[in-house]
N, C-alpha and C positions, 0 to 999 in steps of 0.2 A: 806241081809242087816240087821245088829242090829237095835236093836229098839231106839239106841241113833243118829244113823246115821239117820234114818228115820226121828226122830225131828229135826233135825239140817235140814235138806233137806227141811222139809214143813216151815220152820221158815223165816218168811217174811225177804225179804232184810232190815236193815236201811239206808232208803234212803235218800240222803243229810243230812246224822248228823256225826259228828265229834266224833269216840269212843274212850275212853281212855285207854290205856293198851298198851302191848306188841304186836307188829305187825305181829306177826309167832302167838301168841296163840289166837289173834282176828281173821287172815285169818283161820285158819285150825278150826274154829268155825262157819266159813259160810257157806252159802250154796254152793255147789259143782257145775262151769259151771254155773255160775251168770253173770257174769261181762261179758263186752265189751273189756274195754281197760284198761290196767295199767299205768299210770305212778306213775314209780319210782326213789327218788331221795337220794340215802340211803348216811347214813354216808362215808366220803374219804377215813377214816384213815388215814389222812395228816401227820402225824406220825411227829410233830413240835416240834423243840428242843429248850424250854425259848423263852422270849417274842422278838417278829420282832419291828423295830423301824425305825420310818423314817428318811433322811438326818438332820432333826432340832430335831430331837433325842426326838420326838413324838411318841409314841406307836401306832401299829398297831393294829387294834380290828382283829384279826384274828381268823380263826376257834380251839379253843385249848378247846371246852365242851366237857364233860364225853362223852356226847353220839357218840363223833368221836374218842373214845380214845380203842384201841384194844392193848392186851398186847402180841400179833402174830402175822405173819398174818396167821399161821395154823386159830387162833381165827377166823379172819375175815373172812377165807374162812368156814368155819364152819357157820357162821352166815348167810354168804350169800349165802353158798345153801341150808339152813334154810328156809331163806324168801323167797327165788326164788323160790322154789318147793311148799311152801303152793302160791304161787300167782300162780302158774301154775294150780294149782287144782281147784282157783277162774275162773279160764277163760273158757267160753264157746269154743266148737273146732274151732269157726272162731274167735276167741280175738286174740288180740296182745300187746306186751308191749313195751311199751318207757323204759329203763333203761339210767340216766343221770350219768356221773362222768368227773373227771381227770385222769390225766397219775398213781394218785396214787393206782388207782381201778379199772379204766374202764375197764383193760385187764384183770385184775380176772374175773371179770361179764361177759368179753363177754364167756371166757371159758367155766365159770357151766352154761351159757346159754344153749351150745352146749352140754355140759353134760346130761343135762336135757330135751335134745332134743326139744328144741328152734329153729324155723327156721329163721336166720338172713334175714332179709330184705334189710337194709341200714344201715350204720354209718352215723352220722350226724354231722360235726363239726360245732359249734355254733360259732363263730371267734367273740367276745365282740369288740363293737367301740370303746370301754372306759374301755377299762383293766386296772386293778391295775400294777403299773411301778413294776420293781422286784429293792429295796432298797437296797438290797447289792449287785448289780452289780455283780453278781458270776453265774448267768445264762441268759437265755433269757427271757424277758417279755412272763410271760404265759397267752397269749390271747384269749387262747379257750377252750371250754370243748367238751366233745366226748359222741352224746347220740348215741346209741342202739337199732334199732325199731327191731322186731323180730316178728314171728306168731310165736303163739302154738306148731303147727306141720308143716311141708313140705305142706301137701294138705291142710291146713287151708285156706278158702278164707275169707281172712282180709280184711276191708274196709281202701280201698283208694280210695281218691276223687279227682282224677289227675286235673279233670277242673276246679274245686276249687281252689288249690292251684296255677294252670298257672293262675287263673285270679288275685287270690292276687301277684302273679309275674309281673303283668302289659301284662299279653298275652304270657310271654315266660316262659318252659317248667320250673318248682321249681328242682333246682338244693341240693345236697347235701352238700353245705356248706353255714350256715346260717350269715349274717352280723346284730347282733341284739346287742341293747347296753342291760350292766347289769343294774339292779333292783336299780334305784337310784332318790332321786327327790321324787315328792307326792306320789310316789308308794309303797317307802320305808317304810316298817311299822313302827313304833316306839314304845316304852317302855312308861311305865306312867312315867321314869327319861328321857325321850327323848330322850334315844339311839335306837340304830339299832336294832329291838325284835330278827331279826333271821340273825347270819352270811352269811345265803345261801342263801337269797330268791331270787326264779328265775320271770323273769321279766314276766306279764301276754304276750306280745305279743309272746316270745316262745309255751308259752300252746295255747294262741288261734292258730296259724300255725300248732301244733300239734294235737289240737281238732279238728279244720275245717279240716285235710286234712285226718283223720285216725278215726272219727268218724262221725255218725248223732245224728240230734236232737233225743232226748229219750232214749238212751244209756247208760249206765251203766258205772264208770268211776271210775275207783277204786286208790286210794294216799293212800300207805300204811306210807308214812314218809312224814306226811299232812303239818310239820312247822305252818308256816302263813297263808295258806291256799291255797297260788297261782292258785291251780288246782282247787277246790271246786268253788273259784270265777270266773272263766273262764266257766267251767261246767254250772254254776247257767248262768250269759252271755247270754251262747250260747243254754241253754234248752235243757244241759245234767243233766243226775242224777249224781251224785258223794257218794260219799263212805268216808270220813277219815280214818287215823287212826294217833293217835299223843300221846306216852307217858309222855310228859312233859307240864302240868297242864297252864302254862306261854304264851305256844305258840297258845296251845287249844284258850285260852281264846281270845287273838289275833285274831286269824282266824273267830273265831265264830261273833265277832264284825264289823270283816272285811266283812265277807258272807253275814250277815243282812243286810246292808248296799246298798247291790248288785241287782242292777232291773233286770229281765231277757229282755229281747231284744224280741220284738214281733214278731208273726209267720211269716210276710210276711220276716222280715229281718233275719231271722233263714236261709231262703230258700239260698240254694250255686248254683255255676254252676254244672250241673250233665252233667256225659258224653251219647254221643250221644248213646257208648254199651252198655250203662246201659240203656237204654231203651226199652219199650215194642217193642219186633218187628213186625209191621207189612206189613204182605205181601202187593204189589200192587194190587194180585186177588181181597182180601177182599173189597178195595173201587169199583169195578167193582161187586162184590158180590150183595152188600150194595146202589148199585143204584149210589153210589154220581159220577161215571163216567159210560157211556152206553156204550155199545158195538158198532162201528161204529161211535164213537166222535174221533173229530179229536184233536190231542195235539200240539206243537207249538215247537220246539227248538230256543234259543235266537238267531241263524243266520235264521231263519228263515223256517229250515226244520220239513217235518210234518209228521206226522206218527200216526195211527187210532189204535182207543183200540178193542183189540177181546176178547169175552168171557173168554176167559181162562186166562186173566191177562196179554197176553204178546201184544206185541205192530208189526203190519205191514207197512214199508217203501215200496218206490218205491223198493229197490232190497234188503230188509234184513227182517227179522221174527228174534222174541226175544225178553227177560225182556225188559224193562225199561232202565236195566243198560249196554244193548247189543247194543239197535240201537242208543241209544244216544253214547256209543263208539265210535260205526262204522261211523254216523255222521261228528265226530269227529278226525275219524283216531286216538286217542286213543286206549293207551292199557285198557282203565279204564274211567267208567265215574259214579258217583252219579244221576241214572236216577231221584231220589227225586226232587231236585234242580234243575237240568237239563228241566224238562217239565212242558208246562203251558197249562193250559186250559183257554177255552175263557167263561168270565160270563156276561153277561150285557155290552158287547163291551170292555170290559176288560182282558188282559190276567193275570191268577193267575196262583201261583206255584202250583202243584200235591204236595207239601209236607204239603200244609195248611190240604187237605184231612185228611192226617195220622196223626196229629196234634191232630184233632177232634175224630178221633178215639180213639187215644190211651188219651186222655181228661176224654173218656168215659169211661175208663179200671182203670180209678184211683178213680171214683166216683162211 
Protein backbone atom coordinates (compact mmCIF):
# COMPACT_ATOMS: atom_id res chain seq x y z
CA UNK A 1 0.00 0.00 0.00
CA UNK A 2 1.53 3.65 -0.87
CA UNK A 3 2.06 5.74 1.71
CA UNK A 4 -0.90 8.04 0.14
CA UNK A 5 -3.34 5.40 0.37
CA UNK A 6 -2.20 4.60 3.94
CA UNK A 7 -3.33 8.51 4.94
CA UNK A 8 -6.39 8.30 3.28
CA UNK A 9 -7.19 4.83 5.13
CA UNK A 10 -6.20 6.40 8.90
CA UNK A 11 -8.12 9.59 7.94
CA UNK A 12 -11.13 9.87 10.27
CA UNK A 13 -14.55 9.74 8.59
CA UNK A 14 -16.42 13.33 8.45
CA UNK A 15 -19.19 12.40 10.11
CA UNK A 16 -22.57 14.20 9.81
CA UNK A 17 -21.06 17.15 7.80
CA UNK A 18 -22.18 18.26 4.31
CA UNK A 19 -18.71 18.19 1.84
CA UNK A 20 -18.53 20.29 -1.10
CA UNK A 21 -17.15 19.30 -4.30
CA UNK A 22 -17.46 16.63 -6.82
CA UNK A 23 -18.94 13.41 -5.81
CA UNK A 24 -16.50 10.75 -7.61
CA UNK A 25 -13.35 12.86 -6.28
CA UNK A 26 -14.83 13.20 -2.48
CA UNK A 27 -15.87 9.29 -2.56
CA UNK A 28 -12.51 8.07 -4.09
CA UNK A 29 -10.86 10.40 -1.12
CA UNK A 30 -12.46 8.26 1.64
CA UNK A 31 -11.59 5.84 3.51
CA UNK A 32 -11.99 2.42 1.85
CA UNK A 33 -15.03 -0.13 3.54
CA UNK A 34 -16.34 2.81 5.68
CA UNK A 35 -19.78 3.07 5.18
CA UNK A 36 -22.91 1.08 5.86
CA UNK A 37 -25.34 2.05 3.37
CA UNK A 38 -25.66 4.38 0.29
CA UNK A 39 -28.39 6.12 -0.74
CA UNK A 40 -28.31 7.44 -4.10
CA UNK A 41 -30.25 9.69 -5.89
CA UNK A 42 -28.25 10.88 -9.01
CA UNK A 43 -29.24 13.19 -11.73
CA UNK A 44 -32.27 11.72 -14.56
CA UNK A 45 -30.95 13.13 -17.45
CA UNK A 46 -34.66 13.85 -18.33
CA UNK A 47 -33.17 14.91 -21.55
CA UNK A 48 -36.29 17.92 -21.67
CA UNK A 49 -37.03 19.69 -24.75
CA UNK A 50 -38.11 23.84 -23.96
CA UNK A 51 -40.25 24.69 -21.17
CA UNK A 52 -43.48 22.31 -20.05
CA UNK A 53 -46.71 24.49 -19.37
CA UNK A 54 -49.82 23.76 -17.75
CA UNK A 55 -53.58 23.67 -19.33
CA UNK A 56 -53.96 27.82 -18.16
CA UNK A 57 -50.58 28.05 -19.88
CA UNK A 58 -48.51 28.35 -16.45
CA UNK A 59 -45.09 27.05 -16.54
CA UNK A 60 -44.08 24.12 -15.00
CA UNK A 61 -40.94 24.29 -12.65
CA UNK A 62 -39.52 21.23 -13.95
CA UNK A 63 -36.22 19.63 -13.59
CA UNK A 64 -34.21 21.46 -16.69
CA UNK A 65 -30.48 22.50 -14.19
CA UNK A 66 -27.05 22.10 -15.42
CA UNK A 67 -26.54 19.32 -13.04
CA UNK A 68 -29.38 16.93 -14.97
CA UNK A 69 -28.01 18.10 -18.35
CA UNK A 70 -25.74 15.22 -20.12
CA UNK A 71 -24.74 15.80 -23.82
CA UNK A 72 -24.83 11.59 -24.30
CA UNK A 73 -25.90 9.14 -22.88
CA UNK A 74 -22.35 7.52 -23.69
CA UNK A 75 -21.76 10.86 -21.07
CA UNK A 76 -24.11 9.52 -18.65
CA UNK A 77 -23.08 6.25 -18.71
CA UNK A 78 -19.58 7.20 -18.13
CA UNK A 79 -20.56 9.29 -15.23
CA UNK A 80 -22.42 6.59 -13.73
CA UNK A 81 -20.12 3.99 -13.55
CA UNK A 82 -17.73 6.83 -12.24
CA UNK A 83 -19.72 7.27 -9.21
CA UNK A 84 -20.98 3.67 -8.75
CA UNK A 85 -17.58 2.30 -8.48
CA UNK A 86 -16.01 5.04 -6.15
CA UNK A 87 -19.29 4.14 -3.88
CA UNK A 88 -18.64 0.66 -4.10
CA UNK A 89 -15.07 1.07 -2.76
CA UNK A 90 -16.88 3.28 0.18
CA UNK A 91 -18.83 0.19 1.26
CA UNK A 92 -17.87 -2.28 3.83
CA UNK A 93 -18.40 -6.09 2.38
CA UNK A 94 -21.83 -6.21 4.11
CA UNK A 95 -23.14 -2.43 2.75
CA UNK A 96 -25.73 -2.09 0.38
CA UNK A 97 -27.13 0.53 -1.68
CA UNK A 98 -30.44 2.35 -2.41
CA UNK A 99 -30.02 3.72 -6.06
CA UNK A 100 -33.40 5.93 -6.89
CA UNK A 101 -34.42 7.06 -10.60
CA UNK A 102 -36.96 7.06 -13.54
CA UNK A 103 -37.62 5.15 -16.73
CA UNK A 104 -35.01 7.89 -17.91
CA UNK A 105 -31.93 6.09 -15.90
CA UNK A 106 -33.15 3.60 -13.59
CA UNK A 107 -32.25 0.87 -16.37
CA UNK A 108 -28.68 2.12 -17.01
CA UNK A 109 -27.98 1.95 -13.09
CA UNK A 110 -29.40 -1.17 -12.77
CA UNK A 111 -26.99 -2.42 -15.59
CA UNK A 112 -23.46 -1.05 -14.23
CA UNK A 113 -24.85 -2.30 -11.00
CA UNK A 114 -24.47 -5.78 -12.22
CA UNK A 115 -21.41 -4.55 -14.12
CA UNK A 116 -19.70 -3.83 -11.12
CA UNK A 117 -20.86 -6.83 -9.46
CA UNK A 118 -23.64 -5.43 -7.32
CA UNK A 119 -25.94 -7.99 -5.98
CA UNK A 120 -29.60 -7.03 -6.78
CA UNK A 121 -31.79 -7.36 -3.85
CA UNK A 122 -35.29 -5.83 -4.70
CA UNK A 123 -36.72 -3.26 -7.14
CA UNK A 124 -38.94 -1.04 -5.38
CA UNK A 125 -41.64 1.03 -7.11
CA UNK A 126 -42.43 4.01 -5.10
CA UNK A 127 -46.19 4.62 -6.74
CA UNK A 128 -46.60 8.67 -5.49
CA UNK A 129 -50.43 9.30 -4.18
CA UNK A 130 -50.10 12.69 -5.71
CA UNK A 131 -48.45 12.54 -9.00
CA UNK A 132 -47.76 15.47 -11.12
CA UNK A 133 -50.89 14.92 -14.06
CA UNK A 134 -48.89 14.48 -17.58
CA UNK A 135 -50.16 18.33 -19.28
CA UNK A 136 -49.86 17.35 -22.65
CA UNK A 137 -52.02 14.33 -22.67
CA UNK A 138 -49.49 12.50 -25.16
CA UNK A 139 -48.51 9.83 -22.43
CA UNK A 140 -49.53 8.25 -19.19
CA UNK A 141 -49.51 10.00 -15.78
CA UNK A 142 -45.97 8.98 -14.55
CA UNK A 143 -46.61 7.90 -10.96
CA UNK A 144 -43.91 6.24 -9.90
CA UNK A 145 -40.24 6.12 -9.60
CA UNK A 146 -38.05 2.67 -9.48
CA UNK A 147 -35.40 2.36 -6.54
CA UNK A 148 -32.63 -0.16 -6.49
CA UNK A 149 -31.60 -2.00 -3.21
CA UNK A 150 -28.60 -4.05 -4.12
CA UNK A 151 -25.46 -5.65 -1.73
CA UNK A 152 -21.97 -5.35 -2.49
CA UNK A 153 -21.44 -8.73 -3.40
CA UNK A 154 -23.66 -12.11 -3.74
CA UNK A 155 -22.32 -13.23 0.00
CA UNK A 156 -22.55 -9.82 1.54
CA UNK A 157 -24.91 -10.14 4.63
CA UNK A 158 -26.77 -6.76 4.47
CA UNK A 159 -28.94 -5.75 7.03
CA UNK A 160 -32.50 -6.24 6.83
CA UNK A 161 -34.86 -5.73 9.50
CA UNK A 162 -37.86 -7.84 8.26
CA UNK A 163 -39.77 -7.20 11.77
CA UNK A 164 -39.35 -3.80 11.45
CA UNK A 165 -40.64 -3.07 8.41
CA UNK A 166 -43.94 -5.81 8.85
CA UNK A 167 -44.63 -3.75 12.12
CA UNK A 168 -44.51 -0.28 10.26
CA UNK A 169 -46.88 -2.48 7.73
CA UNK A 170 -49.39 -2.72 10.48
CA UNK A 171 -48.33 -6.83 11.09
CA UNK A 172 -48.21 -7.73 7.38
CA UNK A 173 -45.32 -8.80 5.54
CA UNK A 174 -43.50 -4.92 3.54
CA UNK A 175 -44.38 -5.70 0.19
CA UNK A 176 -42.26 -4.08 -2.79
CA UNK A 177 -44.34 -1.47 -3.95
CA UNK A 178 -44.44 1.49 -1.85
CA UNK A 179 -47.88 3.92 -1.81
CA UNK A 180 -45.95 7.24 -0.42
CA UNK A 181 -46.95 10.78 -1.43
CA UNK A 182 -44.30 13.19 -2.96
CA UNK A 183 -42.36 15.84 -0.96
CA UNK A 184 -44.93 18.67 -0.87
CA UNK A 185 -46.55 20.98 2.06
CA UNK A 186 -44.07 21.89 5.32
CA UNK A 187 -41.66 19.57 4.09
CA UNK A 188 -41.16 21.28 1.00
CA UNK A 189 -37.86 23.27 1.42
CA UNK A 190 -38.02 26.63 -0.01
CA UNK A 191 -35.72 29.50 -1.43
CA UNK A 192 -35.05 32.85 0.49
CA UNK A 193 -37.55 33.99 -2.93
CA UNK A 194 -40.06 31.25 -1.62
CA UNK A 195 -39.74 28.79 -4.30
CA UNK A 196 -39.12 25.24 -4.39
CA UNK A 197 -34.90 24.98 -3.37
CA UNK A 198 -34.70 21.59 -5.06
CA UNK A 199 -36.80 20.08 -7.96
CA UNK A 200 -36.37 16.47 -6.57
CA UNK A 201 -36.52 16.38 -3.03
CA UNK A 202 -37.77 13.03 -1.82
CA UNK A 203 -40.16 12.98 0.80
CA UNK A 204 -38.51 11.99 4.59
CA UNK A 205 -41.05 9.06 5.03
CA UNK A 206 -39.40 7.25 1.90
CA UNK A 207 -35.87 7.46 3.74
CA UNK A 208 -37.17 6.69 7.05
CA UNK A 209 -38.86 3.07 5.42
CA UNK A 210 -35.46 2.79 3.90
CA UNK A 211 -33.36 3.52 7.18
CA UNK A 212 -35.45 1.57 9.57
CA UNK A 213 -35.76 -1.38 7.38
CA UNK A 214 -31.92 -1.58 5.82
CA UNK A 215 -30.07 -0.09 8.60
CA UNK A 216 -29.30 0.36 12.63
CA UNK A 217 -28.73 3.01 14.94
CA UNK A 218 -24.95 4.03 14.49
CA UNK A 219 -24.43 3.20 10.98
CA UNK A 220 -22.73 4.98 8.65
CA UNK A 221 -25.03 6.34 5.80
CA UNK A 222 -23.55 7.75 2.94
CA UNK A 223 -25.79 10.63 0.24
CA UNK A 224 -23.36 11.22 -2.32
CA UNK A 225 -26.22 13.75 -4.29
CA UNK A 226 -27.01 15.22 -0.60
CA UNK A 227 -29.68 18.24 -2.54
CA UNK A 228 -31.63 19.38 0.57
CA UNK A 229 -30.50 17.03 2.74
CA UNK A 230 -33.49 14.46 2.95
CA UNK A 231 -31.07 11.67 4.03
CA UNK A 232 -28.93 13.46 6.49
CA UNK A 233 -32.23 14.51 8.27
CA UNK A 234 -33.81 11.12 8.58
CA UNK A 235 -30.14 9.65 9.52
CA UNK A 236 -29.66 12.58 12.36
CA UNK A 237 -33.85 11.24 13.34
CA UNK A 238 -33.09 7.97 13.65
CA UNK A 239 -29.29 8.10 15.28
CA UNK A 240 -27.57 7.24 12.18
CA UNK A 241 -24.39 9.06 11.05
CA UNK A 242 -24.59 10.27 7.55
CA UNK A 243 -21.97 11.53 5.15
CA UNK A 244 -23.01 14.29 2.36
CA UNK A 245 -21.86 15.24 -0.53
CA UNK A 246 -23.49 18.39 -2.54
CA UNK A 247 -21.72 20.43 -5.22
CA UNK A 248 -23.88 23.21 -5.49
CA UNK A 249 -23.21 25.88 -2.81
CA UNK A 250 -27.47 26.75 -2.68
CA UNK A 251 -28.59 23.46 -1.66
CA UNK A 252 -25.64 23.00 0.75
CA UNK A 253 -26.72 25.86 2.60
CA UNK A 254 -30.38 24.58 2.65
CA UNK A 255 -29.66 21.23 3.91
CA UNK A 256 -27.22 22.45 6.57
CA UNK A 257 -30.24 24.80 8.07
CA UNK A 258 -32.55 21.97 7.52
CA UNK A 259 -30.20 19.36 9.60
CA UNK A 260 -29.58 21.94 12.60
CA UNK A 261 -32.94 22.15 13.12
CA UNK A 262 -33.38 18.19 13.55
CA UNK A 263 -33.71 16.53 17.31
CA UNK A 264 -32.44 13.11 17.13
CA UNK A 265 -35.18 10.73 18.70
CA UNK A 266 -34.13 9.20 21.95
CA UNK A 267 -32.73 5.67 22.72
CA UNK A 268 -35.73 3.88 23.93
CA UNK A 269 -37.59 5.06 20.47
CA UNK A 270 -34.60 4.28 18.19
CA UNK A 271 -35.23 0.60 19.48
CA UNK A 272 -37.31 -1.41 16.23
CA UNK A 273 -38.84 -4.93 16.13
CA UNK A 274 -35.86 -7.40 15.87
CA UNK A 275 -36.50 -10.71 14.55
CA UNK A 276 -36.71 -13.73 16.64
CA UNK A 277 -33.15 -15.28 14.23
CA UNK A 278 -31.63 -12.48 14.96
CA UNK A 279 -31.31 -13.55 18.17
CA UNK A 280 -28.93 -15.11 20.72
CA UNK A 281 -29.69 -18.64 20.72
CA UNK A 282 -30.21 -20.35 23.56
CA UNK A 283 -30.29 -23.96 24.22
CA UNK A 284 -33.03 -25.31 26.80
CA UNK A 285 -29.81 -27.39 28.41
CA UNK A 286 -28.39 -24.14 29.49
CA UNK A 287 -31.55 -23.02 31.79
CA UNK A 288 -31.37 -26.78 33.36
CA UNK A 289 -27.46 -25.95 33.32
CA UNK A 290 -27.98 -22.68 35.21
CA UNK A 291 -30.34 -24.09 38.03
CA UNK A 292 -33.42 -21.90 36.78
CA UNK A 293 -35.21 -25.48 35.97
CA UNK A 294 -34.12 -28.80 38.20
CA UNK A 295 -34.01 -32.01 36.81
CA UNK A 296 -37.20 -33.93 37.83
CA UNK A 297 -39.48 -30.45 37.75
CA UNK A 298 -42.50 -31.06 36.31
CA UNK A 299 -43.71 -28.52 33.01
CA UNK A 300 -47.29 -28.09 32.08
CA UNK A 301 -48.70 -28.02 28.33
CA UNK A 302 -51.83 -25.50 27.81
CA UNK A 303 -54.17 -28.82 27.54
CA UNK A 304 -52.93 -29.88 30.17
CA UNK A 305 -50.10 -32.48 29.48
CA UNK A 306 -47.10 -32.96 31.60
CA UNK A 307 -43.72 -33.86 31.11
CA UNK A 308 -40.46 -33.72 33.76
CA UNK A 309 -37.16 -31.96 32.79
CA UNK A 310 -33.99 -34.56 32.79
CA UNK A 311 -30.48 -33.41 33.14
CA UNK A 312 -29.51 -33.50 29.74
CA UNK A 313 -32.14 -30.71 28.56
CA UNK A 314 -34.52 -33.00 27.09
CA UNK A 315 -37.94 -33.47 28.37
CA UNK A 316 -39.80 -37.16 29.65
CA UNK A 317 -43.67 -38.08 28.89
CA UNK A 318 -45.80 -40.92 29.70
CA UNK A 319 -44.59 -42.72 26.29
CA UNK A 320 -42.24 -40.06 24.43
CA UNK A 321 -38.22 -38.72 25.36
CA UNK A 322 -37.10 -35.61 23.50
CA UNK A 323 -36.26 -31.55 23.17
CA UNK A 324 -38.78 -29.39 24.25
CA UNK A 325 -39.67 -29.05 20.62
CA UNK A 326 -40.37 -33.06 20.29
CA UNK A 327 -42.91 -33.86 23.09
CA UNK A 328 -44.74 -30.78 22.78
CA UNK A 329 -45.18 -32.11 19.03
CA UNK A 330 -46.05 -35.40 19.75
CA UNK A 331 -48.53 -33.86 22.41
CA UNK A 332 -49.92 -32.25 19.80
CA UNK A 333 -49.80 -34.64 16.96
CA UNK A 334 -48.01 -32.06 15.11
CA UNK A 335 -45.63 -32.03 12.71
CA UNK A 336 -43.93 -28.98 14.51
CA UNK A 337 -44.09 -27.26 17.75
CA UNK A 338 -42.23 -24.14 19.55
CA UNK A 339 -41.49 -25.99 22.77
CA UNK A 340 -40.58 -22.13 24.05
CA UNK A 341 -44.03 -21.08 24.10
CA UNK A 342 -45.32 -24.30 24.39
CA UNK A 343 -44.28 -25.07 28.39
CA UNK A 344 -44.83 -23.57 31.60
CA UNK A 345 -43.58 -24.10 34.67
CA UNK A 346 -45.29 -23.80 38.02
CA UNK A 347 -43.99 -20.49 40.44
CA UNK A 348 -45.68 -19.52 43.35
CA UNK A 349 -49.11 -21.27 42.27
CA UNK A 350 -48.63 -19.86 39.15
CA UNK A 351 -47.88 -21.24 35.72
CA UNK A 352 -45.16 -19.12 33.70
CA UNK A 353 -43.90 -19.68 30.13
CA UNK A 354 -40.18 -21.52 29.84
CA UNK A 355 -39.51 -18.66 27.28
CA UNK A 356 -39.44 -15.95 30.34
CA UNK A 357 -36.19 -18.20 31.29
CA UNK A 358 -34.34 -17.65 27.97
CA UNK A 359 -35.44 -14.08 27.96
CA UNK A 360 -33.20 -13.47 31.18
CA UNK A 361 -30.57 -15.25 29.85
CA UNK A 362 -30.00 -14.04 26.69
CA UNK A 363 -30.84 -10.22 28.91
CA UNK A 364 -27.62 -11.19 30.32
CA UNK A 365 -25.62 -11.85 26.98
CA UNK A 366 -26.36 -8.18 25.93
CA UNK A 367 -25.08 -6.64 29.34
Amino acid sequence: MTKTLTKVAQKALPLNQILAGDCIEIMRSLPEASVDLIFADPPYNLQLRGDLHRPDNSRVDAVDDAWDQFASFDAYDRFTRDWLSAARRLLKPNGAIWVIGSYHNVFRMGAELQNQGFWILNDVVWRKSNPMPNFRGKRLTNAHETLIWASKSEAGKYTFNYEALKALNEGIQMRSDWVLPICTGHERMKDEAGEKAHPTQKPESLLHRILVGTTNPGDVVLDPFFGTGTTGAVAKMLGRDFIGIEREAAYRDVAQKRIDRVRKFDKEALETTTSKRAEPRVPFGQVVERGMLRPGEELYSPRGGIARVRADGTLVGNDIKGSIHQVGAHLEGAPSCNGWTYWHFRRDGKLVPIDLLRQQIRAEMEN
